[in-house]
MIPA-709488 format. One line per 2 residues: number of its first residue (from 1); for each residue x, y, z of N, C-alpha, C. Coordinates in nm, 3 decimals, m for minus. Layout:
N
NUM = X:Y:Z:X:Y:Z:X:Y:Z  ...
END
This chain:
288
1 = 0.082:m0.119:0.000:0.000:0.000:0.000:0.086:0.124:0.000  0.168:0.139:0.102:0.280:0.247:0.074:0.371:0.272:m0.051
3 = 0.368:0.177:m0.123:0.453:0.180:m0.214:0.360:0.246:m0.360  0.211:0.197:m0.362:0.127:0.271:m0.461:0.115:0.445:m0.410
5 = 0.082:0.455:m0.263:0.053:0.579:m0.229:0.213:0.709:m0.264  0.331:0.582:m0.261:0.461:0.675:m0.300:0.439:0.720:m0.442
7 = 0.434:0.605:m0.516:0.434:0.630:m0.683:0.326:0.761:m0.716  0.218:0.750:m0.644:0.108:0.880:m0.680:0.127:0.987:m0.629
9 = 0.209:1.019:m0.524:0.256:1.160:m0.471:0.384:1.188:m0.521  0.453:1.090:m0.608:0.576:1.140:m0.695:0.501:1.178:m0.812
11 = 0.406:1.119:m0.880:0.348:1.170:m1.034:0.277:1.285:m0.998  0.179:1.330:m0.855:0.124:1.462:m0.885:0.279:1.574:m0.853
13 = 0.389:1.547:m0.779:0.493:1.600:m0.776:0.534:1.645:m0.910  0.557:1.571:m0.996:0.606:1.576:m1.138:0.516:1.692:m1.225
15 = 0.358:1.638:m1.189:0.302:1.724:m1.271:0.283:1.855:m1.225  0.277:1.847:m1.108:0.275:2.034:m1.037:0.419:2.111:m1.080
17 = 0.484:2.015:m1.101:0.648:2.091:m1.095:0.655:2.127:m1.289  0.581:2.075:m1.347:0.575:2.073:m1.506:0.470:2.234:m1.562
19 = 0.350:2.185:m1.433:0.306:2.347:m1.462:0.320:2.460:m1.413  0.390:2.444:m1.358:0.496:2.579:m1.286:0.628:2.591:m1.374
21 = 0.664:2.512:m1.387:0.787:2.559:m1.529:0.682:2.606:m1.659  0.558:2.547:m1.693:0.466:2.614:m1.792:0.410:2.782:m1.801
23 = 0.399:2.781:m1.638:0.366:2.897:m1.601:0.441:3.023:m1.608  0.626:2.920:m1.581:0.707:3.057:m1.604:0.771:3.086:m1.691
25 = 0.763:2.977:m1.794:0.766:3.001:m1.937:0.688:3.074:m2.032  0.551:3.084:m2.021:0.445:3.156:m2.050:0.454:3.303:m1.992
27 = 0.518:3.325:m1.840:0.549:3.467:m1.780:0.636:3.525:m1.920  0.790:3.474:m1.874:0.881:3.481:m1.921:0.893:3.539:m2.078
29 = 0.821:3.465:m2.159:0.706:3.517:m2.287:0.698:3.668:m2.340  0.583:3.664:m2.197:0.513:3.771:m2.197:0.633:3.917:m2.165
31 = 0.709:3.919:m2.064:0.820:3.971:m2.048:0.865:4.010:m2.136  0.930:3.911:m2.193:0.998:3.953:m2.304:0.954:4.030:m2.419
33 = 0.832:3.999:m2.461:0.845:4.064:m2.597:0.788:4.163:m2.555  0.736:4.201:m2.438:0.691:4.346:m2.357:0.863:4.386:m2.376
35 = 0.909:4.382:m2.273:1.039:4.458:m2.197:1.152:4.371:m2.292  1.189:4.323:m2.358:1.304:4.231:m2.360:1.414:4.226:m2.235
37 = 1.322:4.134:m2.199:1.453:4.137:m2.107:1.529:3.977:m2.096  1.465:3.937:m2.205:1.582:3.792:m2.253:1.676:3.843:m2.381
39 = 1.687:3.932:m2.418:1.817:4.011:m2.495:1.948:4.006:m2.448  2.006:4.039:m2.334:2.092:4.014:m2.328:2.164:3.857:m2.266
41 = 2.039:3.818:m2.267:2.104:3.597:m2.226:2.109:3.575:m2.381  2.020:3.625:m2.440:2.034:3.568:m2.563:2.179:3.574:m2.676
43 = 2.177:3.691:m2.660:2.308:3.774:m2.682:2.452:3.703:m2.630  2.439:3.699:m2.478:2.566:3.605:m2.468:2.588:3.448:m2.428
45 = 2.505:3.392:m2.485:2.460:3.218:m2.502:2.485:3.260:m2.663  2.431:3.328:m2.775:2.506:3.372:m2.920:2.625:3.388:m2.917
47 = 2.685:3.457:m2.815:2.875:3.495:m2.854:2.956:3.358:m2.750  2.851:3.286:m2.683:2.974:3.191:m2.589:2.949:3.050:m2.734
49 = 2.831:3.073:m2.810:2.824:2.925:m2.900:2.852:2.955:m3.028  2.914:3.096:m3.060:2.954:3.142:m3.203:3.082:3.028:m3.219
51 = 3.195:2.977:m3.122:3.306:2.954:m3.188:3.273:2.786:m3.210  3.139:2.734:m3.141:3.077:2.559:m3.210:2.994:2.604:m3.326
53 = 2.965:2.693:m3.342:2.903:2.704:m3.491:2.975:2.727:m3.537  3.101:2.820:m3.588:3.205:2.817:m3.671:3.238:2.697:m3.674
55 = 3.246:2.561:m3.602:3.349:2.479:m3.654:3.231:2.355:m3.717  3.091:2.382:m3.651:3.021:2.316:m3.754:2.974:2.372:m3.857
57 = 3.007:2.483:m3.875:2.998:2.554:m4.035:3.126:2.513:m4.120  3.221:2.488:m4.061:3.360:2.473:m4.137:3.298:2.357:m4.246
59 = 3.323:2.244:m4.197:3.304:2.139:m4.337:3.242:2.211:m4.464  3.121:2.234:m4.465:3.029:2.293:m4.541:3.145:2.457:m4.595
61 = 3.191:2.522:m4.546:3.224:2.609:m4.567:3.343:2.571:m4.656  3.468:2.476:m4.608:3.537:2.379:m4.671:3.487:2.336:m4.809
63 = 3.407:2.280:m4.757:3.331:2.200:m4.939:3.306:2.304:m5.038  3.224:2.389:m5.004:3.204:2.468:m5.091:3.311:2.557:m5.140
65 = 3.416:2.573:m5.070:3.541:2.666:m5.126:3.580:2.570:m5.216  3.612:2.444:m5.193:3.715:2.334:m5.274:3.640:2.343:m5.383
67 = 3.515:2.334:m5.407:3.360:2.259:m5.492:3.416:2.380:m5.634  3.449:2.545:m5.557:3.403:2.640:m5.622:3.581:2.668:m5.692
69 = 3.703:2.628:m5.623:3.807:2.650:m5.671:3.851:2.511:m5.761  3.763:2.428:m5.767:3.800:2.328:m5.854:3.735:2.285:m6.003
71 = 3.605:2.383:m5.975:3.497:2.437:m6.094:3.600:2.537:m6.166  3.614:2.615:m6.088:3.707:2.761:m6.171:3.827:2.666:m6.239
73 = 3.921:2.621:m6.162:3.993:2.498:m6.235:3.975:2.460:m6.356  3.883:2.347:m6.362:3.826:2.271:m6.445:3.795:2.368:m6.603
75 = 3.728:2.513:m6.512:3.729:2.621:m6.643:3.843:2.657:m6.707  3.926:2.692:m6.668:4.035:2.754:m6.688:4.101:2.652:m6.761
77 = 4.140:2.520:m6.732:4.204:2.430:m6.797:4.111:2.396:m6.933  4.011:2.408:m6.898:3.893:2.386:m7.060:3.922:2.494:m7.180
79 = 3.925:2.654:m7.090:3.974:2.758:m7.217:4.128:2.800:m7.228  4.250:2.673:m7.126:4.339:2.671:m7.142:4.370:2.596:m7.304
81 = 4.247:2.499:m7.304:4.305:2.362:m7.411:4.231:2.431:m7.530  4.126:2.506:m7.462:4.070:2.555:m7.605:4.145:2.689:m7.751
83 = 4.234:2.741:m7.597:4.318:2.844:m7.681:4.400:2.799:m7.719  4.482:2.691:m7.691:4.553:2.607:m7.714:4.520:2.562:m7.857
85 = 4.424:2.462:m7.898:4.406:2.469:m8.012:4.334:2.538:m8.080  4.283:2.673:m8.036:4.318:2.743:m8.136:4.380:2.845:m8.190
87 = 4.531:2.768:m8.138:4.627:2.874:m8.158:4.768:2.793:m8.235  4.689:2.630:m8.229:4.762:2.554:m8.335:4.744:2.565:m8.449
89 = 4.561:2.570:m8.477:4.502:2.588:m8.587:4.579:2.704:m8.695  4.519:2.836:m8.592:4.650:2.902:m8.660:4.788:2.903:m8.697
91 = 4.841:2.873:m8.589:5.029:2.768:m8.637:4.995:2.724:m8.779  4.886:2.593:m8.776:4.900:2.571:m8.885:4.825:2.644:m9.045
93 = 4.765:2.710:m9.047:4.743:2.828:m9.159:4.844:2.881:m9.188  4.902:2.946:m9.075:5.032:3.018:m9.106:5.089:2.952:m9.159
95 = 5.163:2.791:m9.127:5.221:2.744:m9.215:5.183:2.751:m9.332  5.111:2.695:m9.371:5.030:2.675:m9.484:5.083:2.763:m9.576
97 = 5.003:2.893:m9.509:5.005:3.057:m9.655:5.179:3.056:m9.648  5.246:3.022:m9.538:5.404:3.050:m9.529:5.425:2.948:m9.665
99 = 5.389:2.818:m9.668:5.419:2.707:m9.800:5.393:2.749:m9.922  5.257:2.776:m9.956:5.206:2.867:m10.046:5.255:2.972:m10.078
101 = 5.339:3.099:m9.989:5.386:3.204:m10.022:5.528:3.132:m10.155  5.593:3.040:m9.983:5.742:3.040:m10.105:5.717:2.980:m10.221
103 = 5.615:2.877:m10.236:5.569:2.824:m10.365:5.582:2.905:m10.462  5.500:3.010:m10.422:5.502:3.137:m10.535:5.596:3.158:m10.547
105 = 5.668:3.224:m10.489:5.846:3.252:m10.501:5.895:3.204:m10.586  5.950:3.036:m10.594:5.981:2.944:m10.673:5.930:2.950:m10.779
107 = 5.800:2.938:m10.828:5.745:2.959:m10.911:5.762:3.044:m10.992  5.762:3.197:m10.930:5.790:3.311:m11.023:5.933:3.278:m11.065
109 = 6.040:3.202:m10.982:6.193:3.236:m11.014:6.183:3.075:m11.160  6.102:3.003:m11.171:6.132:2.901:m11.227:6.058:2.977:m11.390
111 = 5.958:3.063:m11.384:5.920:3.113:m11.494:6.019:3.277:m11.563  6.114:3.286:m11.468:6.175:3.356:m11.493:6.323:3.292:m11.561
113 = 6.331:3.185:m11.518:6.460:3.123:m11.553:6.384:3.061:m11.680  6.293:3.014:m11.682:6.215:2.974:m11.847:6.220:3.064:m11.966
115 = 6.191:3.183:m11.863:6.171:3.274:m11.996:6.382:3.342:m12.041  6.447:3.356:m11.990:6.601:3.356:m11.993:6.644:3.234:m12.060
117 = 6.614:3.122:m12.037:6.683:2.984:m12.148:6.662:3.003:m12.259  6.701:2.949:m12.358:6.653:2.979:m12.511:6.623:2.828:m12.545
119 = 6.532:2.774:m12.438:6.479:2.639:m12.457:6.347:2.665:m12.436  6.271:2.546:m12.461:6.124:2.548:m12.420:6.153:2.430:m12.313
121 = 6.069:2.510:m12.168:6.078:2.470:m12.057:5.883:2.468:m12.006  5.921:2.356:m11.890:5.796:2.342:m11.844:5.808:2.298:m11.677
123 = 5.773:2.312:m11.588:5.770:2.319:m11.456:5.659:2.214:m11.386  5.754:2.099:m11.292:5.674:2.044:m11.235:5.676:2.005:m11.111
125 = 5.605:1.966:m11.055:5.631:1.864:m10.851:5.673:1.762:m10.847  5.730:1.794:m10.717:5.802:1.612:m10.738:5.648:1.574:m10.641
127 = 5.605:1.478:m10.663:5.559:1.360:m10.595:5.588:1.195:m10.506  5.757:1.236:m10.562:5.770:1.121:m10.471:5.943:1.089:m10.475
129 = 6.016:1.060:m10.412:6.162:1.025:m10.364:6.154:0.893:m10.340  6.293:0.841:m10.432:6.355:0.684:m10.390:6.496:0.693:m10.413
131 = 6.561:0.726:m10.278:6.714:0.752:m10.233:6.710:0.639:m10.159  6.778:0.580:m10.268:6.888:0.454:m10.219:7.016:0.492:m10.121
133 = 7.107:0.390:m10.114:7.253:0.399:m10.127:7.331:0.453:m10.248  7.262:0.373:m10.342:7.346:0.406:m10.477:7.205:0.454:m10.588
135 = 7.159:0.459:m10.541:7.002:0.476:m10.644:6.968:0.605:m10.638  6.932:0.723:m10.723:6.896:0.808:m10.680:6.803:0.850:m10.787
137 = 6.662:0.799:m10.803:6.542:0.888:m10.856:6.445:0.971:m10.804  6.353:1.033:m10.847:6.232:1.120:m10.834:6.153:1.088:m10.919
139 = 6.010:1.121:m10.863:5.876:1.072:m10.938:5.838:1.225:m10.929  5.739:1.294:m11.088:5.737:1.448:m11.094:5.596:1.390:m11.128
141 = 5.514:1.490:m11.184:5.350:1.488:m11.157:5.338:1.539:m11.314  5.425:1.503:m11.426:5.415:1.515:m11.575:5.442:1.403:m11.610
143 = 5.337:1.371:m11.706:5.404:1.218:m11.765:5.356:1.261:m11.934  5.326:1.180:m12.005:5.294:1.131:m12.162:5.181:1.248:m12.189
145 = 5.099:1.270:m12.131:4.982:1.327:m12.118:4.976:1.494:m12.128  5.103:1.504:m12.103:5.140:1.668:m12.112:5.319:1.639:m12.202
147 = 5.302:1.603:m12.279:5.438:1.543:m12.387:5.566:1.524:m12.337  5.571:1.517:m12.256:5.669:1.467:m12.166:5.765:1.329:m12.215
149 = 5.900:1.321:m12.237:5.936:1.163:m12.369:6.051:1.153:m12.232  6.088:1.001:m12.250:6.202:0.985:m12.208:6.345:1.027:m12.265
151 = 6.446:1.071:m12.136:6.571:1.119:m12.171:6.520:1.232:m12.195  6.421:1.316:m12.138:6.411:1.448:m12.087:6.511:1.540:m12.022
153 = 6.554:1.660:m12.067:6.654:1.720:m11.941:6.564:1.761:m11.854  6.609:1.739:m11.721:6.533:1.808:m11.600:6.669:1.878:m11.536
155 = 6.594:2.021:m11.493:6.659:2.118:m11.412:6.600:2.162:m11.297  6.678:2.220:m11.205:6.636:2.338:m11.130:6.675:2.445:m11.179
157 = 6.637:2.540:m11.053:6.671:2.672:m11.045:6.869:2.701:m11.045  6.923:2.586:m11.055:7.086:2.623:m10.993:7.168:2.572:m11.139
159 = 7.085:2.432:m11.146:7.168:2.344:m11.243:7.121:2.232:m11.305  7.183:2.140:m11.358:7.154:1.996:m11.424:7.092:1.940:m11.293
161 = 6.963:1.865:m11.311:6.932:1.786:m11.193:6.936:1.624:m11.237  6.904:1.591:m11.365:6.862:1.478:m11.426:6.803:1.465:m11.552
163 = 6.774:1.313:m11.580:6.676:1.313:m11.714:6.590:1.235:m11.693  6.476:1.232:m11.760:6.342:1.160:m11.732:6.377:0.993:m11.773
165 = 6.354:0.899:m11.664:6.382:0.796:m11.780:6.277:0.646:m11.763  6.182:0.702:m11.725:6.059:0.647:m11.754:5.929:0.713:m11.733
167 = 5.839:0.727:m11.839:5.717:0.774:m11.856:5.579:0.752:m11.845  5.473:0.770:m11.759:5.411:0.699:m11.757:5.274:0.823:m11.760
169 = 5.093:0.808:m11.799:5.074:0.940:m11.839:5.026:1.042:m11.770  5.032:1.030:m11.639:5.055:1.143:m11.537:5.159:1.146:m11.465
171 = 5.290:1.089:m11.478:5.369:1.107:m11.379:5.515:1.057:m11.443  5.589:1.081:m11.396:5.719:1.008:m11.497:5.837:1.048:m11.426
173 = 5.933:0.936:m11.450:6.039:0.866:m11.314:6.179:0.966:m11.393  6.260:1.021:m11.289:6.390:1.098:m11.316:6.469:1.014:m11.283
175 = 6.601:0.985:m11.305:6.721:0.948:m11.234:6.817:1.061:m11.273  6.844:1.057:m11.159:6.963:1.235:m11.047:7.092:1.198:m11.123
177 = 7.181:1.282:m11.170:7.288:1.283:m11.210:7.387:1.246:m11.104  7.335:1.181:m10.946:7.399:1.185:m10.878:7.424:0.961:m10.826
179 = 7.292:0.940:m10.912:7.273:0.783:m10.935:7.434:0.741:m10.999  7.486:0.621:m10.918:7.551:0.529:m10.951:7.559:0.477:m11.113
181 = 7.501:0.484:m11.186:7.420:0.425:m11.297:7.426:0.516:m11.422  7.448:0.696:m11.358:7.439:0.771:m11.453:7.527:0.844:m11.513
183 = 7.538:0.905:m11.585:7.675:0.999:m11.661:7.622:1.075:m11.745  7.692:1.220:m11.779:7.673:1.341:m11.817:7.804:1.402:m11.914
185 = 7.812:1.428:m12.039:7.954:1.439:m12.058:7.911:1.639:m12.044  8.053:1.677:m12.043:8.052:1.785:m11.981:8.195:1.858:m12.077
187 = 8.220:1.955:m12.034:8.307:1.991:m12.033:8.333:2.136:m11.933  8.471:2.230:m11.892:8.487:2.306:m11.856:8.472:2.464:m11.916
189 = 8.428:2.507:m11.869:8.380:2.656:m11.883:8.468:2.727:m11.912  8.587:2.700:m11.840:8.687:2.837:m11.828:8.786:2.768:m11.937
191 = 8.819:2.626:m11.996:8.948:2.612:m12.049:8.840:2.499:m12.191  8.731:2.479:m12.151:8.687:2.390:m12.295:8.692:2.245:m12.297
193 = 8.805:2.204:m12.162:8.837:2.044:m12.137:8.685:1.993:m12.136  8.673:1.831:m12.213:8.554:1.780:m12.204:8.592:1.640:m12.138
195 = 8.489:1.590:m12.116:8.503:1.455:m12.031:8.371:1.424:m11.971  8.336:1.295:m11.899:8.249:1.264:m11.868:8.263:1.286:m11.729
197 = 8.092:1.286:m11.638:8.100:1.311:m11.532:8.002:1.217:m11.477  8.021:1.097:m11.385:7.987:0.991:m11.307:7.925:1.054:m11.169
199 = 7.801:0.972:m11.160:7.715:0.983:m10.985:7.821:0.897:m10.937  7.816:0.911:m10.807:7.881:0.844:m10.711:7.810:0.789:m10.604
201 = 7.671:0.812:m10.617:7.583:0.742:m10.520:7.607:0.812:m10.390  7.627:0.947:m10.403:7.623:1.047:m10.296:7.620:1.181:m10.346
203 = 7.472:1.238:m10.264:7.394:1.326:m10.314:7.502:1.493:m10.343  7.580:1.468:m10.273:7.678:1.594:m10.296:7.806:1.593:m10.345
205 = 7.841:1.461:m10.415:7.964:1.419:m10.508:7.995:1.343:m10.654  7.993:1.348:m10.720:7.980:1.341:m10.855:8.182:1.334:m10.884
207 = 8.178:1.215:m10.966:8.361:1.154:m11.006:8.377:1.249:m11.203  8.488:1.225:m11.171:8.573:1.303:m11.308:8.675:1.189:m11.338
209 = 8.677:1.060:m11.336:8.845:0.973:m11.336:8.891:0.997:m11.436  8.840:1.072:m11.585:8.907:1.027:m11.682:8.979:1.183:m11.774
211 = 9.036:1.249:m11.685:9.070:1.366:m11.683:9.215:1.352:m11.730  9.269:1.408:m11.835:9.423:1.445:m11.884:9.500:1.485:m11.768
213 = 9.682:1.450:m11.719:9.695:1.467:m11.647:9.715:1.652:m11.723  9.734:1.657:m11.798:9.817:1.786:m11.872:9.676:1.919:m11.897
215 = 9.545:1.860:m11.904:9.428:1.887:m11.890:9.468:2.064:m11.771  9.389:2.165:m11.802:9.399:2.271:m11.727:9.297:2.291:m11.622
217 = 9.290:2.242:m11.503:9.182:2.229:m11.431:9.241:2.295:m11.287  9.102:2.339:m11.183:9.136:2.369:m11.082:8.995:2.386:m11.008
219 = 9.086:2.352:m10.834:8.903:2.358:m10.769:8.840:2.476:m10.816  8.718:2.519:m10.819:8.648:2.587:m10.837:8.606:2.635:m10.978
221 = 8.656:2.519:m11.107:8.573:2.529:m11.206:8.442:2.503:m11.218  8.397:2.574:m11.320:8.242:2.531:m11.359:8.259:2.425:m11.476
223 = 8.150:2.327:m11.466:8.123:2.219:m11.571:7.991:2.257:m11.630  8.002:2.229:m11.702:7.863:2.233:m11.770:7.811:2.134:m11.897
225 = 7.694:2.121:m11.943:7.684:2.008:m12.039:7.754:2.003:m12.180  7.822:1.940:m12.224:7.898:1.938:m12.376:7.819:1.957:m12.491
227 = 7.713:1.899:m12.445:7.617:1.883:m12.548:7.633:1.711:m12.664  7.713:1.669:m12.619:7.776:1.532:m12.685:7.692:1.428:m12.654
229 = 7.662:1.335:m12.719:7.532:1.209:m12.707:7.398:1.260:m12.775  7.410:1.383:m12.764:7.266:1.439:m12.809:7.139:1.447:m12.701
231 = 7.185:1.410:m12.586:7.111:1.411:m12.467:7.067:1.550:m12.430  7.175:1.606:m12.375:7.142:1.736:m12.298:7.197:1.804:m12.411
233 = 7.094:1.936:m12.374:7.150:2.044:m12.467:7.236:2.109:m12.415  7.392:2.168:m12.473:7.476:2.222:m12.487:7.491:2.353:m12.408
235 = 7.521:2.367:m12.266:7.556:2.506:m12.167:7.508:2.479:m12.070  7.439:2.368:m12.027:7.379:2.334:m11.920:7.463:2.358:m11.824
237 = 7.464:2.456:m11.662:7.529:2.404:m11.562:7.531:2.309:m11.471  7.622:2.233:m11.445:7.643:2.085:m11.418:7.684:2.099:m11.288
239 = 7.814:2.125:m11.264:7.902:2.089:m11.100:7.976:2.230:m11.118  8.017:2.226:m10.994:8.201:2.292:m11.003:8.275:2.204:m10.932
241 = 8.376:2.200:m10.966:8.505:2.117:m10.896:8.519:2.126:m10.798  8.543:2.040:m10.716:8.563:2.038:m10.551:8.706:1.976:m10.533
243 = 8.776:1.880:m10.605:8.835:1.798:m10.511:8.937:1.765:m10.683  9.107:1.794:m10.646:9.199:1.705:m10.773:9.266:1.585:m10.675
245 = 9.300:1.478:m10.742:9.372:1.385:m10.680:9.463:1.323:m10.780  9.583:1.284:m10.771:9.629:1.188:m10.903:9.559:1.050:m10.902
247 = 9.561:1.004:m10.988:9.479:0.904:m11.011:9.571:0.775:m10.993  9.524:0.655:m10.887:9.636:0.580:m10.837:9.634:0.462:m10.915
249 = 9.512:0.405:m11.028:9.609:0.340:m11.134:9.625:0.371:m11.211  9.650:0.522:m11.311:9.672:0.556:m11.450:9.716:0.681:m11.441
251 = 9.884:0.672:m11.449:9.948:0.837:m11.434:9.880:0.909:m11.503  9.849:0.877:m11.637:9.806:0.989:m11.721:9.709:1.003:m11.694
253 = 9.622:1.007:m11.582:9.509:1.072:m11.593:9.496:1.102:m11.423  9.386:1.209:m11.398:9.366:1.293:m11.290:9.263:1.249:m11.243
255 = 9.241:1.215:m11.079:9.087:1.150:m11.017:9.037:1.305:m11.014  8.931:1.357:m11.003:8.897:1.447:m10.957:8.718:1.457:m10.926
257 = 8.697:1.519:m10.835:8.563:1.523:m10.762:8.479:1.705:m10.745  8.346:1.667:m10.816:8.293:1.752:m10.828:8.165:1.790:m10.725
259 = 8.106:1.908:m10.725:8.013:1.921:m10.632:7.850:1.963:m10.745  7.730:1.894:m10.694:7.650:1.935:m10.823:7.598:2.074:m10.781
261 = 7.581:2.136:m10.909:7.486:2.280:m10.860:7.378:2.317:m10.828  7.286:2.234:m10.905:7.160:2.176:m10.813:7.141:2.163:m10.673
263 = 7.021:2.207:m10.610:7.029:2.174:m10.440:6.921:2.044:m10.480  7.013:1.959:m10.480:6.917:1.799:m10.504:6.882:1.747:m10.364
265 = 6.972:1.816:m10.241:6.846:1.764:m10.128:6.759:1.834:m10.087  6.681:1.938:m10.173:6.590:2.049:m10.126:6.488:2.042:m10.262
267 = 6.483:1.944:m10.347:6.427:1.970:m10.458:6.210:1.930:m10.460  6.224:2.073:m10.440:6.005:2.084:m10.505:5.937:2.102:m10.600
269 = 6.006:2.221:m10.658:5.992:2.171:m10.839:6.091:2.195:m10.905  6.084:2.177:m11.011:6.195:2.141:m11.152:6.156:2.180:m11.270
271 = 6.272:2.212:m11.339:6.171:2.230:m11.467:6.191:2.140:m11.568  6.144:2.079:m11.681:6.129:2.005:m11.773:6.207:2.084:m11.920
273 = 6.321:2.014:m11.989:6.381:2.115:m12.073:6.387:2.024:m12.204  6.392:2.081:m12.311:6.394:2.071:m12.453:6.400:2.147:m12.554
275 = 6.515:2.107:m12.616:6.573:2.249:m12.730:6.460:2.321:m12.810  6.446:2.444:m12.799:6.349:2.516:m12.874:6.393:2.567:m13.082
277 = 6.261:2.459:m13.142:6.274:2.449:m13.237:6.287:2.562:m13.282  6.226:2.702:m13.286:6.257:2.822:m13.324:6.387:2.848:m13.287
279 = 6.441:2.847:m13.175:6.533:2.945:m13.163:6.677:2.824:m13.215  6.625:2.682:m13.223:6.745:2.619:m13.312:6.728:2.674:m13.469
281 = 6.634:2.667:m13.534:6.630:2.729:m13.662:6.686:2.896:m13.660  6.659:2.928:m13.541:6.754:3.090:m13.616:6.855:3.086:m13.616
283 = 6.901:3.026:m13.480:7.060:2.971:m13.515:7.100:2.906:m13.628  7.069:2.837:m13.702:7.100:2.790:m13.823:7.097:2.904:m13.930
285 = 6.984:2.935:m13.943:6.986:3.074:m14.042:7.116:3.171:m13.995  7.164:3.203:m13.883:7.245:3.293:m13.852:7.365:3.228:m13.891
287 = 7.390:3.122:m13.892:7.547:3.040:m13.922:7.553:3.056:m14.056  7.382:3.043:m14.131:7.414:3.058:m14.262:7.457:3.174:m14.379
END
């Protein structure tokens, strides 16, 4: 019996003590928004719990800095790659009109050297290189189709480059005066000596073995075509001399080594050469 009569004078305890905290919560209320006079608890319960809200604001505050400096990032590297290419694009235009410019260049200097020959000349591209060891042709973008014959002279802008020696009807095969295989008879500019001139299967040396020792020669002659075989026409520039040696099995004769005038490792176009029937007929009339 004592033990029910305890439990019921602790629960009306509880509940009297619940509406008296109701009561002075409801005062308290009223107080306040009359008088404030919970302003200043409020105020410093705000400045004693400002430094646990700063640190549960941090994460969030954290995230969003990282979120927002790794967006800007992400931008920056996007119109990093974008200026990037397009600033190759341009690189490459520039190249381009830069290719196209010197084209022209060449061009004008190859129709200028056409119109100075007293040949009929024609100008073409190479399309294609096969440098051997000892092999040295070019494939040009003229064949049958624009009259193009084998044993063509081909030139550059400097000198003798080659002759056509297969035809086919857009395109047709050179071998370089510098081929193993090929020969040019020639003679000297300054004294008239003639002789033949041998590839050596290296793009910047060209042989002379069969040179008089008594022959008047010296580095820095010009060679040019003889006109002999009926191949090349007659003034062509060929080499200049680079190199005398005696010749170590035949006293009477002189090794000697030439350099070609042609820039045959830079070659883009060429021109296509053949004696001009007019200007061989005036010459004839004039002899006559």
């Amino acid at each position: 019996m004592w033990g029910k009569k305890s439990d019921k004078s602790a629960t009306q305890t509880y509940v009297l003590r619940f509406l008296f905290l109701e009561i002075v919560c409801v005062v308290l209320m009223i107080l306040d928004n009359s008088n404030k006079i919970a302003t200043p608890i409020r105020s410093t319960i705000s400045a004693l719990t400002l430094p646990l809200v700063k640190v549960v604001e941090w994460p969030q505050r954290a995230y969003n800095f990282i979120n927002s400096a790794l967006s800007d990032h992400l931008q920056l590297l996007q119109e990093n790659s974008d200026l990037k290419q397009n600033l190759s694009q341009v690189q490459i235009d520039l190249l381009q009109m830069e290719v196209i410019s010197q084209q022209n260049v060449e061009l004008r200097q190859l129709l200028n050297a056409k119109q100075q020959l007293p040949l009929q000349t024609t100008a073409a591209f190479l399309v294609n290189l096969n440098i051997g060891k000892n092999q040295h042709r070019i494939v040009i973008n003229q064949g049958s189709n624009q009259n193009i014959s084998i044993n063509q002279t081909v030139l550059d802008l400097y000198g003798l480059i080659g002759q056509v020696s297969k035809v086919n009807l857009e395109n047709s095969h050179v071998i370089l005066i510098t081929d193993q295989n090929h020969a040019v008879p020639v003679e000297f500019l300054r004294t008239g000596v003639r002789t033949v001139l041998y590839g050596t299967g290296d793009m910047n040396s060209l042989s002379l073995p069969e040179i008089p020792q008594s022959a008047d020669i010296k580095v820095g002659d010009t060679l040019i075509t003889s006109g002999f075989g009926g191949v090349f026409p007659r003034g062509l520039k060929v080499a200049s001399l680079s190199e005398i040696h005696d010749s170590q099995g035949d006293r009477s004769f002189q090794q000697a080594y030439a350099k070609p005038s042609a820039n045959l490792n830079n070659l883009k176009q060429v021109l296509l050469v053949w004696e001009d029937s007019n200007h061989s007929e005036s010459s004839e009339d004039a002899t006559q």
